[in-house]
C-alpha positions, 0 to 999 in steps of 0.5 A, a space after each residue: 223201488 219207487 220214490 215219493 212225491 217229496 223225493 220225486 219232487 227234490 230230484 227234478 229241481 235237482 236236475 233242473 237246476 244243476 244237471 241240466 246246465 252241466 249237460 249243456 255244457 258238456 253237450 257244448 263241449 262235446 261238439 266243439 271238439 267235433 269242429 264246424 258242423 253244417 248248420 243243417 247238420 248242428 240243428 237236428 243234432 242240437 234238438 236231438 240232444 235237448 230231448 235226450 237229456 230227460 228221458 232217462 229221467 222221465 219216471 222221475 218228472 212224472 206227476 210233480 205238477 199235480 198234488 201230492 197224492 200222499 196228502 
């Protein structure tokens, strides 16, 4: 099932706006119960982390940034 560009368009900001600061917060969560990590080891963790959040949800954010192409 595809979704249309509205649709596609609604969920990205949703995911923007409210996923993303909940993931954050997990994120933080998560490795605050793990303990102090070595900056060396937080860093690649961190980075990791911030890219992994989108990528289930890449077919989501593709086109958004061009015209709809229903119109």
């Amino acid at each position: 099932m595809t979704l249309s560009y509205k649709a596609r368009k609604r969920w990205s900001l949703f995911l923007l706006v409210v996923w993303l600061p909940v993931y954050i917060v997990i994120a933080i969560t998560v490795l605050g119960y793990i303990g102090t990590l070595n900056k060396w080891i937080a860093i690649p963790i961190y980075a990791i982390l911030g890219i992994a959040w989108a990528l289930p949800f890449k077919f989501v954010f593709t086109g958004i940034g061009k015209e709809d192409p229903d119109a």
